[in-house]
C-alpha positions as CSV (number, residue, x, y, z in Angstrom):
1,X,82.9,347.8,155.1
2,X,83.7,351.0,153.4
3,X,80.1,353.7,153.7
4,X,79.7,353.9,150.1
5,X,79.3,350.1,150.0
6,X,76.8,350.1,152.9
7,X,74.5,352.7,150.8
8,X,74.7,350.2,147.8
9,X,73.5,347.4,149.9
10,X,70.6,349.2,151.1
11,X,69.7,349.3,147.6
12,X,68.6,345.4,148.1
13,X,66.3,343.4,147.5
14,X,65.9,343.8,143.8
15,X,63.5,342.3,141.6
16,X,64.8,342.1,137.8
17,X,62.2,340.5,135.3
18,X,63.8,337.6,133.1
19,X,63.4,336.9,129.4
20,X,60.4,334.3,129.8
21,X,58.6,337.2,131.8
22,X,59.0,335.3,135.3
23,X,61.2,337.9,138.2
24,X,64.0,337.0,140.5
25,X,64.8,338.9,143.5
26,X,68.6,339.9,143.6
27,X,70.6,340.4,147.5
28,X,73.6,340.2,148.9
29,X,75.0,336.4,150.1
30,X,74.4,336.2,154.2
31,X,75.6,334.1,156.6
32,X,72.2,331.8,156.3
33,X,72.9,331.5,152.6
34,X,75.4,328.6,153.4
35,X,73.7,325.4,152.7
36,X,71.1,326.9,149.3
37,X,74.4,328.3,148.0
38,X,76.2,324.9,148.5
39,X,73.0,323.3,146.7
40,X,73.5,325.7,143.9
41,X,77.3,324.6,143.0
42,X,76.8,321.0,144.0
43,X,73.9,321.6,140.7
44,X,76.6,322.6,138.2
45,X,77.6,320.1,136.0
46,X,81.2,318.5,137.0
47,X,82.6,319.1,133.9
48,X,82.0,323.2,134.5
49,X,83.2,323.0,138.5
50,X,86.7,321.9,136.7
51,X,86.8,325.4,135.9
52,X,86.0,327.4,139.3
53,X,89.3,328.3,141.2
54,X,87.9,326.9,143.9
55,X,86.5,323.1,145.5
56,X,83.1,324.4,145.8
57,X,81.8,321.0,146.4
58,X,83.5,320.9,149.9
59,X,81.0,322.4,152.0
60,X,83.5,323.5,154.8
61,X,84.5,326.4,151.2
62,X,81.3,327.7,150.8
63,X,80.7,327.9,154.8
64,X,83.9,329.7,155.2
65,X,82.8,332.2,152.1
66,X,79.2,333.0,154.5
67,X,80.8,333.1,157.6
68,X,83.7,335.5,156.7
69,X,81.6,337.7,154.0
70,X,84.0,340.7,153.3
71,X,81.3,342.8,151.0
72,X,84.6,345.2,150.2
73,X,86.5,342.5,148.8
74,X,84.6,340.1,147.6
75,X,80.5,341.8,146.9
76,X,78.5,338.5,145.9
77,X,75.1,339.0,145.1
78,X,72.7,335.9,144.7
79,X,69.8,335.4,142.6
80,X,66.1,333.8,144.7
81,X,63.7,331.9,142.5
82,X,61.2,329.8,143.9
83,X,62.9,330.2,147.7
84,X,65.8,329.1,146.2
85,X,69.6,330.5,144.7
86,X,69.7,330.0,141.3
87,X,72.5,332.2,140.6
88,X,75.2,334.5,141.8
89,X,77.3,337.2,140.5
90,X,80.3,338.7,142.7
91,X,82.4,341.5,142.3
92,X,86.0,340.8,143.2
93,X,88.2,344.0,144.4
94,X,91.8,344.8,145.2
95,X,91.6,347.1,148.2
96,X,94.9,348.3,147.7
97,X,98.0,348.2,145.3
98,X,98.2,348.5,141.6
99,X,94.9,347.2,140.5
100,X,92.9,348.8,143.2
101,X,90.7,350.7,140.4
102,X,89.9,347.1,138.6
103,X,87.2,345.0,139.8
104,X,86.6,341.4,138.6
105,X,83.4,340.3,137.5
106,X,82.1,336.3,138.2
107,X,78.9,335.0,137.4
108,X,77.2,331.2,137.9
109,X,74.0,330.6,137.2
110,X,71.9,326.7,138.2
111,X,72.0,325.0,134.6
112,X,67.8,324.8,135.1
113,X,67.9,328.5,135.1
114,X,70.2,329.6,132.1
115,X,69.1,331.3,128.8
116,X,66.4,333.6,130.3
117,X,69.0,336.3,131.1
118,X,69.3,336.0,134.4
119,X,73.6,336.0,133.8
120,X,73.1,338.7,132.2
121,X,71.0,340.9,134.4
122,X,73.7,339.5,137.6
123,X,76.8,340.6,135.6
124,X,74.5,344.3,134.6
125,X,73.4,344.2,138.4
126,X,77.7,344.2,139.3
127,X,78.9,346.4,136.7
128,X,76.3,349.1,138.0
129,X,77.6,348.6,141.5
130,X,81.5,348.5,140.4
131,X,80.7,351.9,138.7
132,X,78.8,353.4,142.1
133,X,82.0,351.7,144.3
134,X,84.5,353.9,142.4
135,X,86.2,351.3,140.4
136,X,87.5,352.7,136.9
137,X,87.5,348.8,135.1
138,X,85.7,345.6,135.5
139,X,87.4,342.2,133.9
140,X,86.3,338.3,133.7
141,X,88.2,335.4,133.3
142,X,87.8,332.8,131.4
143,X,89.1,329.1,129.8
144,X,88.8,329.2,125.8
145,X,86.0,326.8,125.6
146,X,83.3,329.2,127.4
147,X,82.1,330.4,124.1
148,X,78.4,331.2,125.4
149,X,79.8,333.1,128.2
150,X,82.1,335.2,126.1
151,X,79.7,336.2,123.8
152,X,77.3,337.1,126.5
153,X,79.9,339.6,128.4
154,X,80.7,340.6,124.9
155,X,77.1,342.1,124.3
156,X,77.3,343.7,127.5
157,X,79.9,345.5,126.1
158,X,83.2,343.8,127.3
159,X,86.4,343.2,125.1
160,X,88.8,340.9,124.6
161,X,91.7,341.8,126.4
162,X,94.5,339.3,125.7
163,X,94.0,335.3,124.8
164,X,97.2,333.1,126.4
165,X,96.8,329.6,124.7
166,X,97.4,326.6,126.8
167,X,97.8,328.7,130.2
168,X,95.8,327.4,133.0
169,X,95.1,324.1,133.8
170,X,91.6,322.7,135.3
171,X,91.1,320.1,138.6
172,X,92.5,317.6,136.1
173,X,95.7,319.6,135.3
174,X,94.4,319.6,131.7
175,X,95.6,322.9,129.3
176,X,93.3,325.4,128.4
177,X,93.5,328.8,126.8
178,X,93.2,331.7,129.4
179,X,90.9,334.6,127.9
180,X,90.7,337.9,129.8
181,X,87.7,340.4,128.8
182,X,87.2,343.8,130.4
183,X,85.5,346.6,130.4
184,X,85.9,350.6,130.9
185,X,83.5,352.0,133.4
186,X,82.0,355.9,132.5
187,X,81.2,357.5,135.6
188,X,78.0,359.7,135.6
189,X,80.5,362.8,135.5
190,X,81.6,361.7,132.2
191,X,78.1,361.6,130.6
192,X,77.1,364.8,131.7
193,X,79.7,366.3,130.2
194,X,78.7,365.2,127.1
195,X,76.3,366.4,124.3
């Protein structure tokens, strides 16, 4: 683990305060996370889990992802309500080659827990630590059906970057559009220079 990520982890806990005024505390995923953060994608709706790239119902998955955490390559930061994970953002990263200065945003938040911002404040919450890591972009992927998810990374300022119809195929080998959104980061450098 690189040092600049170690000082952005001493940053956590955070609270952030949600739109129906109640707070969630935001920290890295630890090894003890395993079986809340299995709870949290076995709460996701099958239809979305056709989606994730991964099988996130097999619990031997999600204990391999706490008991190899790799904070430089893959930074996931969960969301506590109630003593419980209710949602997760990570930051993906390349730590080498040609995409090494592009992160990759994901976001998942517990279907009991959506449309009080807390998506948004998780995918804020990684785009301020892509910008602290270095990183010049941040991306997210998508199928052509998340609509809601677009439009949210869309008012937190991401574009759409290119729209492939028909290009990936869920758990059911069923054809969906691919959509790629992204993001230029500013570094502080550039805003002071500014005025």
């Amino acid at each position: 683990m690189s040092y600049t990520i170690e000082l952005e982890l001493q940053e956590f806990p955070k609270t952030v305060k949600l739109k129906d005024g109640k707070k969630a505390t935001l920290r890295p995923l630890v090894k003890t996370d395993e079986k809340d953060f299995h709870i949290l994608f076995q709460a996701i709706p099958e239809g979305e889990r056709m989606f994730i790239k991964h099988r996130v119902t097999d619990l031997k998955v999600i204990r391999d992802w706490c008991r190899n955490i790799d904070y430089g390559r893959n930074l996931p930061i969960v969301a506590i309500m109630g003593g419980k994970i209710v949602g997760c953002g990570t930051l993906h990263q390349q730590l080498g080659g040609w995409k090494r200065h592009v992160g990759r945003v994901s976001v998942l938040v517990h279907p009991e827990f959506r449309g009080r911002g807390l998506a948004s404040a998780l995918v804020t919450e990684i785009v301020s630590l892509a910008r602290q890591l270095g990183l010049e972009k941040v991306e997210a992927e998508f199928i052509g059906e998340q609509e809601a998810a677009m439009k949210m990374f869309a008012m937190l300022g991401f574009s759409n970057l290119l729209r492939l119809e028909g290009y990936v195929k869920d758990m059911q080998a069923i054809a969906h559009d691919y959509v790629l959104m992204g993001l230029e980061l500013k570094t502080d450098e550039e805003y002071a220079g500014m005025g």
